[in-house]
N, C-alpha and C positions, 0 to 999 in steps of 0.2 A: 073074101075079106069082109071084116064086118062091117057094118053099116058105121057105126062110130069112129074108128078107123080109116073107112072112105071120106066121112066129115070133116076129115081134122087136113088144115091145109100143110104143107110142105113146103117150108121157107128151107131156101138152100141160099147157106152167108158164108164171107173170106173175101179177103183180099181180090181187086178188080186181075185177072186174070189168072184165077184157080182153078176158073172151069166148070163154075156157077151154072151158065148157061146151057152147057152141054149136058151136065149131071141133069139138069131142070129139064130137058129134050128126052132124055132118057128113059125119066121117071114117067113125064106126062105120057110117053107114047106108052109105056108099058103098065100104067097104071090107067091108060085112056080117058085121063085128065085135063084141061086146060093149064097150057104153060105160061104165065109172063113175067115177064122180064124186065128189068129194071132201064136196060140197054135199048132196048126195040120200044118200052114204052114213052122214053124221052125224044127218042126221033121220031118216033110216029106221032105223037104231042102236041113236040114245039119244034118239027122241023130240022133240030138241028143234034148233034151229038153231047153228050154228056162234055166231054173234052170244050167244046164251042158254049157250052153254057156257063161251064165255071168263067170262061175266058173272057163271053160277051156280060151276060148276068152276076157274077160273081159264087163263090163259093158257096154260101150259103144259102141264096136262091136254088143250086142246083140240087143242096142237100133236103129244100123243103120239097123240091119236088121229087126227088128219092123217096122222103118221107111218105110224102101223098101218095104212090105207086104203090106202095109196101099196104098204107091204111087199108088202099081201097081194094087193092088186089084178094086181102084179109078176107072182107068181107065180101065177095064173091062167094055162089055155089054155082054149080058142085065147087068144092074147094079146091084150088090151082094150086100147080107146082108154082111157089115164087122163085127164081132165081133175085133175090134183093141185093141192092148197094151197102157195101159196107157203114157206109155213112149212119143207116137209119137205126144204127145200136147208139148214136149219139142222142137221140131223141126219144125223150122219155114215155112220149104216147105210143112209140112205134115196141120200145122194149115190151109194156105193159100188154101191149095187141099181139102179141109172138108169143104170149104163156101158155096159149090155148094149142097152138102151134108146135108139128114137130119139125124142132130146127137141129141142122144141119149144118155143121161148120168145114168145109172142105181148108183145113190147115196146110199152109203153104210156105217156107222159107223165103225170106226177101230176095235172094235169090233168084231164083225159080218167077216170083213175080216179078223181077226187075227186066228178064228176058223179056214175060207178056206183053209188059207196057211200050217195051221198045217194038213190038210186033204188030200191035195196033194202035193207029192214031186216034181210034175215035175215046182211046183211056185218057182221059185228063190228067196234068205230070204236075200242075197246080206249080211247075216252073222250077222245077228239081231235077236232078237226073234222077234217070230210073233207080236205080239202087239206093241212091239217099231216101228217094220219093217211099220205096219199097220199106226199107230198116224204118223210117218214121212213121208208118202207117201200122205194119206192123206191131212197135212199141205201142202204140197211143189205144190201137183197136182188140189184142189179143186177149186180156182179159175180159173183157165186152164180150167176144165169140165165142169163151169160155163159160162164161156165167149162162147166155144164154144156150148153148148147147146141148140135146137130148142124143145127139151123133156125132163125133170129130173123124174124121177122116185124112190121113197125112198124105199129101198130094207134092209130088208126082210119084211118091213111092207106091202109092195105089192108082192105077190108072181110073179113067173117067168112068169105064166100062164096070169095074170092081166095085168103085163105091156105088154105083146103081144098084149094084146085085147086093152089095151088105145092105143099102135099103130097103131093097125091096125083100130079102128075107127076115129083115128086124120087124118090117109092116107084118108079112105073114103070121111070123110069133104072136106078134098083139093081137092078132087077129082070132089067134087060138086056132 
């Protein structure tokens, strides 16, 4: 792989249980990268889970520190696989800082995410049921994941395992 290619970090975005995380575990092992995560960086942090901060801190606290995960993860070398929170396509510094970035939208049916949220407690439901919580998040962020998108991937019709591998052959290509 070429040197510029290996520089360029690896923000993987969508909805909080598309699989962010795993895709981002994938990548990093088979590109033997640094992974992190939006999820492990908030509880290793501040102690507590993404869900526990909207809750104790309030929403937008949890989004600036979404935010701050995303900036700083950015500007790490070697460049990291980010698995990022959806939130930080809200935030205009964070869209700007992902141009350089090849991003990754693992696309998801509200569906499909309403199941995740109901499977792990540490997703924050921001006091919706999952399915509302899902369709609302959805509508507000899908153009956002669009815009900035250099990969869309439709999940779970592509398992977690596939979309690594279309990544890691679209890298190869650029690679020449």
């Amino acid at each position: 792989m070429a040197d510029t290619v290996a520089d360029v970090p690896i923000v993987v975005v969508g909805l909080m249980g598309a699989g962010k995380t795993s895709v981002s575990e994938l990548l990093g092992e088979a590109l033997n990268r640094p992974v992190r995560d939006s999820d492990d960086y908030l509880e290793k942090r501040y102690g507590i889970t993404a869900a526990a901060i909207a809750e104790t801190a309030g929403v937008t606290e949890l989004h600036a520190r979404e935010a701050e995960h995303l900036l700083d993860s950015l500007a790490e070398r070697p460049a990291p696989i980010i698995a990022a929170a959806a939130s930080v396509l809200d935030d205009p510094r964070c869209r700007e800082a992902l141009k350089p970035a090849l991003v990754v939208w693992l696309d998801a049916e509200p569906e499909f995410i309403a199941k995740k949220i109901e499977e792990k407690p540490h997703r924050p439901r921001f006091g919706k049921k999952p399915l509302d919580l899902a369709k609302e998040l959805y509508e507000r962020r899908a153009a956002s994941f669009a815009e900035v998108a250099d990969l869309r991937f439709k999940r779970p019709k592509m398992s977690k395992h596939e979309v690594a591998r279309a990544i890691l052959d679209h890298l190869k290509k650029q690679a020449g």
